[in-house]
N, C-alpha and C positions, 0 to 999 in steps of 0.2 A: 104326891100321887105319882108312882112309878108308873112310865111310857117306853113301849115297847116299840119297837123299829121295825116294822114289816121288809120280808126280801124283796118283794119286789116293788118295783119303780113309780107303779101306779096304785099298789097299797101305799106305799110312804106316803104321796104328795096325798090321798085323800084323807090318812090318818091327820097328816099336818095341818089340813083343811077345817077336819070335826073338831082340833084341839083350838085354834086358832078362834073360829066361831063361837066356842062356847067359853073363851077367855075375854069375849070384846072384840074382835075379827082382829088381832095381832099376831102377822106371822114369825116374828121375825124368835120370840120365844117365848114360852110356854107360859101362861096366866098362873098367876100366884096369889092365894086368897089375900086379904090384907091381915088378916088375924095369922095364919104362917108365916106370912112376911114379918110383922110386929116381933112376934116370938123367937125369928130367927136373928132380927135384929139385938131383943134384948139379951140372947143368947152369946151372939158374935160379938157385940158393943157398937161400939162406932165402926160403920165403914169405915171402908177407904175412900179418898175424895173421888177414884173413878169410879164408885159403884154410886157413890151422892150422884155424880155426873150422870150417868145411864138413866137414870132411876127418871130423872129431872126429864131427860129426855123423852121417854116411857110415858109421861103425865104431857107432855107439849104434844106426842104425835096422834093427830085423830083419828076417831073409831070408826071402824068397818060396822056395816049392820051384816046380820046374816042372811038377811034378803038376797045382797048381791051375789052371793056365793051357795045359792041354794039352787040355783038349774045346771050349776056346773057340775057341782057336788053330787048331783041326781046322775046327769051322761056320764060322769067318771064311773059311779058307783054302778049304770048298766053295762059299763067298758069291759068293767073287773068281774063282774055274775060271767058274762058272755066269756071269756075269757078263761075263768076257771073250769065251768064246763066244758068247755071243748078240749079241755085240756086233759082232764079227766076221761072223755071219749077216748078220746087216741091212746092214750095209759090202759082202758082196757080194751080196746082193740087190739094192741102190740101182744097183752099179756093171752090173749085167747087165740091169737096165730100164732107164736111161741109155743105154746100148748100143741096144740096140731100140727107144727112142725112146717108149718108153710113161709114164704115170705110175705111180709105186708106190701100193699099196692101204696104205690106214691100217692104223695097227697095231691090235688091240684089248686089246693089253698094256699093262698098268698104266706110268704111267710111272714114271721113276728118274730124280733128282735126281742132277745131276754138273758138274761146273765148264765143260764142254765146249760150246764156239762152239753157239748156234743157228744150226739149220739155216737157210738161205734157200734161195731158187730157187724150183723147179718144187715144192715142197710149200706154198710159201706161196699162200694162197687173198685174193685183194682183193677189199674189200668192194666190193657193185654200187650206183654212185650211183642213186639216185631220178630220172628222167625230168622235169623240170619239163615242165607242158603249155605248148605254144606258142599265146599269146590272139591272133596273128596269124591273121587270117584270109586260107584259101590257095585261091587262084583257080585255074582252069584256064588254060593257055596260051591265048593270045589273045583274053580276055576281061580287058575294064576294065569293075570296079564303078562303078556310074551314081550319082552322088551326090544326094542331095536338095539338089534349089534351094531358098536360103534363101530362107524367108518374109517376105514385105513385112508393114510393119505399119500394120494400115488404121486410117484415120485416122476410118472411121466408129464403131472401138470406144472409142477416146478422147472422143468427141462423145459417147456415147450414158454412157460412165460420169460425165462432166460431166454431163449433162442429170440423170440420176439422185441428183449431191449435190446439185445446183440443187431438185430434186423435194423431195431431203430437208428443206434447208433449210425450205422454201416448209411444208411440212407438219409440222415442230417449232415454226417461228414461229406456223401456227395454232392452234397446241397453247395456246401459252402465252399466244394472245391469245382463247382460247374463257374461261379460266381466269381471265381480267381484265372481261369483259365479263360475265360469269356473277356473279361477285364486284361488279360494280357494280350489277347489278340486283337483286341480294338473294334469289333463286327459295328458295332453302331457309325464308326466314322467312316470305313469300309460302305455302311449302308448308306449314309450320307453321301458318299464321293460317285457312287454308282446311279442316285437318284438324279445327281446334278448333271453327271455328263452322259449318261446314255438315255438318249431319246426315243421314245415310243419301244421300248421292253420293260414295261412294268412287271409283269409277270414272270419272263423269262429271271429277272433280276428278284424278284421276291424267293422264286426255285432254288436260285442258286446260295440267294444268301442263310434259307431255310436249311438246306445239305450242310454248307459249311458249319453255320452253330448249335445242330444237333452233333456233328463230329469234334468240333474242338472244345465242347463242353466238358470231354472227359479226354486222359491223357493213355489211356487202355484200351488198347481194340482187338477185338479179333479178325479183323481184312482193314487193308486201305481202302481209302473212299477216291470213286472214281467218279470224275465231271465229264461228259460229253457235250459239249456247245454246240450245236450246228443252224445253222442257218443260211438261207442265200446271201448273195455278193452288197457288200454296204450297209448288213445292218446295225453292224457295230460286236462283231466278234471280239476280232483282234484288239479294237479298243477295250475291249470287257479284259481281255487279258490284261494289258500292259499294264489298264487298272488293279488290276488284283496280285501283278510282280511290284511294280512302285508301293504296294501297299504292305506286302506281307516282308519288303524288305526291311521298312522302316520298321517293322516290330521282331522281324527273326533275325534280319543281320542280311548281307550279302551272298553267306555261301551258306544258306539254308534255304534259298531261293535260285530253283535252275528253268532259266527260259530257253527253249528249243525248239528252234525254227527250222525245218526238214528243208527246205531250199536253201538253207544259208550253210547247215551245219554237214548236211551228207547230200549232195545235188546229183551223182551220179548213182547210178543202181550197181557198177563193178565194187563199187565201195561199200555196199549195205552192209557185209558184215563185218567189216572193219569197226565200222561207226553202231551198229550193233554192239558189239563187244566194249568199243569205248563210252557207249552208253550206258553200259550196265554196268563198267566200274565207277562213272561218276555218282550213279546213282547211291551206290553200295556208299561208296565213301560222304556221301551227306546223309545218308543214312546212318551210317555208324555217328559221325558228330554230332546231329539231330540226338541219337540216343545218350547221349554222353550229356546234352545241357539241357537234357526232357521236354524237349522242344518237336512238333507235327513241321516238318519241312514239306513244299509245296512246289511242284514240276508243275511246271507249261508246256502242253507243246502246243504248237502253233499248226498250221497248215498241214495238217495230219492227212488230208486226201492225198497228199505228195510222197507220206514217207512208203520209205519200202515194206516188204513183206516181213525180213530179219528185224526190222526196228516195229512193227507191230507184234511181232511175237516175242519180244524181250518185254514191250509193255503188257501183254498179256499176261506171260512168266512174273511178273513182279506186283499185278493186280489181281494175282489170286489168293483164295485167305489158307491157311494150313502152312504157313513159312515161319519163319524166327520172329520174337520179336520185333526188332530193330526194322523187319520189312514189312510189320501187321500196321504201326502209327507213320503214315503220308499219303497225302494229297496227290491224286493227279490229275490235270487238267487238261481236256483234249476239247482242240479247237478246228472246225473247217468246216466246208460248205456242203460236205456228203450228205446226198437225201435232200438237197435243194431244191430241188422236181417234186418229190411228193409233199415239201412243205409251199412250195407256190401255188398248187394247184390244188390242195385243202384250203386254205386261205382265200382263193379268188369262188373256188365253190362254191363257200360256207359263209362269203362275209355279208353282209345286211347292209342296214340305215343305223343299226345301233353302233353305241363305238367301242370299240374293244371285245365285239363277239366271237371275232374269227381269233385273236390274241388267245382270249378264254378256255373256246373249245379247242384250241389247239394244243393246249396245256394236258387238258383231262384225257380228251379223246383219240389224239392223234398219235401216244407214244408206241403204242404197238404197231399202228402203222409203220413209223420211222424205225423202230425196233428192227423189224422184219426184213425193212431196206438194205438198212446196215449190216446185218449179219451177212448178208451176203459178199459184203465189202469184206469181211474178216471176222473171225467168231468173237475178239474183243467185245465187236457192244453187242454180241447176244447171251453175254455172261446177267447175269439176275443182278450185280454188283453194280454196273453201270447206270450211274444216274442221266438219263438221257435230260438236257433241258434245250430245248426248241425255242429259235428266234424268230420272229414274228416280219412280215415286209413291216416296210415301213410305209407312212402313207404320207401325204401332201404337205400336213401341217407339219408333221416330226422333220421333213427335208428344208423345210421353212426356221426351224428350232436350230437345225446342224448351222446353217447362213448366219443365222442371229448369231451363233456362238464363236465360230470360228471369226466374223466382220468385228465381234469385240476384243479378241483377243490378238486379232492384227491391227489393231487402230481406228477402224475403219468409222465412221458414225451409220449405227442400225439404225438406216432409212426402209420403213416396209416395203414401201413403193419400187425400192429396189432389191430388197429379197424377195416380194414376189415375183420379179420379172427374173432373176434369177436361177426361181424355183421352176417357175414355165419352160425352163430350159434342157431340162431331166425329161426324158421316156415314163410313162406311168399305165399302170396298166387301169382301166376305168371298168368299176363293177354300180352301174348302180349311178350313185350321185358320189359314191367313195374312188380315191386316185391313190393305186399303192406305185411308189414307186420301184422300176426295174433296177436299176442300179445302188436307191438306196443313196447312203450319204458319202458314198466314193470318191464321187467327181468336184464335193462340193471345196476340198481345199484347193482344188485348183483354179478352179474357177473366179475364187475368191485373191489365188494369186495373179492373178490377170489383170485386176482390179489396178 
């Protein structure tokens, strides 16, 4: 009996089921009467020993009733009704929207798994590409975008950032030559040597030493630079000098250092213009060899309230700017007691409880005062070029400093007890609970040689 093989999954296993049942519940293959069997045997002959074997098999394995396979056989066979029908539904559904042109509505039935063609067509949904934006830009008809003309490239900003490294250069090379010229003239040991032996001018000495290394910082100038010292009797003037010739000798040499003492060097006034005139060739001549080893040479003069009228008017002549050269790089250093009166009597005004205020404001406040003194003394210091630096009285303690220093450098052992009886021995002028002294530290090497 030919057996036909249903397509689908749930036909097969129930056909398998009806053939199986009505063979003796065997599923494994299909019942075969014993009279076709017989027949096919006496047809073929003898098996083969594996079909004896099977056969044998077949006869040992027990039989299924149909009972047990009779409620399953039934829920299959409602699986397969249920199934076909609805399947049929939707077959003419499709073919009657088709017809009319519409789309079918999704189902919302579970789906079922079958070996059967997917659908295409009119149910397949395509995805929607993404829109790239267009970075073109869309003009209106009859209009052209106006383009920017290129820019020329001016040739004054190329000048001007050359001029700028040109600047730079100029101004790193001053650097490194402020750095060589500062280094040649020693100002730190110079600052060293002024801190240790002059007492109570701090300020006067910071003045001074501030003028000289803003001037020897460079070896080009347009005027010489002029020092004014002044102060009353003792407060270490002339000392301030002799320190600043033993110093600038040991770095410039001998004859680029001229110290000049107006009572030693011209004492009569028939002689002013004699010593005038000789003044002004020595000058000349350390000028020119100054210029020759590119060297700032450095004048003293000392006791300037003495000299005459011809010898402040050659200093005059020689400290103004618009000259050669060779007379624009030097130093000149003027020392004396002129304006002694209007600096004792600012100072004993102005001075307090605090310490160093009358020193202070005598700095800031008092140069035009002194200014205006002096001009009248001679028009030298009311030139704009004169650096005027003002010395300070001295007071109690600093006259007590001068004893200390000079008792160790004569031998002496510095017993206080006897530099302050000493120091009780000086005139002072008492403001307050402060004692400046009148004389200052004048008397104290004598005093000390007495000893």
């Amino acid at each position: 009996m030919a057996r036909t093989v249903p397509k689908c999954s749930v036909c097969w296993l129930s056909h398998s089921l009806l053939w199986s049942s009505a063979c003796g519940g065997k599923i494994q293959q299909p019942c075969k009467s014993a009279a076709s069997r017989s027949g096919m045997e006496q047809q073929d002959g003898a098996g083969s020993p594996e079909d004896s074997q099977e056969e044998e098999e077949e006869q040992a394995a027990p039989h299924v009733s149909f009972s047990q396979f009779s409620s399953k056989l039934t829920a299959m066979m409602r699986i397969r009704n249920k199934y076909l029908a609805l399947k049929r539904r939707r077959a003419e559904m499709a073919a009657g929207l088709a017809s009319q042109g519409a789309v079918p509505p999704r189902s919302t039935s579970p789906k079922i798994f079958t070996f059967d063609g997917v659908m295409t067509g009119s149910l397949a949904f395509p995805r929607k590409r993404k829109k790239r934006k267009k970075r073109r830009v869309l003009y209106p008809s009859g209009y052209k975008p106006q383009t920017r003309p290129a820019k020329e490239r001016s040739r004054a900003k190329s000048c001007l950032l050359l001029l700028m490294f040109i600047v730079f250069l100029q101004v790193y090379n001053a650097i490194e030559n402020l750095d060589d010229h500062l280094l040649r003239y020693d100002l730190e040991g110079l600052e060293k040597t002024v801190k240790r032996e002059v007492f109570g001018q701090r300020e006067a000495g910071e003045q001074l030493l501030e003028h000289l290394g803003d001037y020897l910082s460079t070896y080009v100038h347009n005027k010489p630079l002029v020092l004014s010292l002044h102060g009353p009797t003792g407060v270490g003037k002339s000392h301030l000098g002799r320190i600043l010739a033993r110093h600038f000798r040991s770095v410039l040499g001998e004859q680029l250092v001229l110290q000049y003492f107006a009572l030693h060097h011209c004492p009569l006034e028939e002689e002013a213009q004699n010593c005038a005139q000789d003044l002004s060739h020595s000058v000349s001549q350390t000028l020119m060899l100054a210029e020759e080893e590119e060297k700032i040479p450095v004048f003293i003069f000392d006791e300037v309230e003495f000299m005459h009228r011809p010898l402040l008017d050659v200093l005059h002549h020689l400290s103004r700017p618009g000259q050669s050269a060779e007379f624009l790089n030097a130093i000149y250093v003027l020392i004396g007691n002129l304006g002694h009166e209007e600096i004792t009597k600012f100072i004993l005004h102005n001075s307090s409880s605090e310490a160093s205020m009358g020193q202070a404001r005598l700095g800031q406040d008092f140069r035009p005062v002194l200014r205006s003194a002096l001009e009248k003394h001679h028009p030298l210091w009311g030139e704009a070029e004169t650096e005027l630096v003002p010395l300070a009285l001295l007071e109690k303690s600093h006259v007590m400093d001068c004893f200390l220093d000079e008792m160790t450098r004569e031998g002496f052992y510095p017993d206080h007890a006897h530099i302050e009886r000493l120091a009780a021995e000086i005139a002072y002028h008492s403001v307050g609970q402060r004692q400046f002294s009148q004389t200052g530290c004048k008397h104290v090497v004598a005093k000390v040689n007495l000893l």
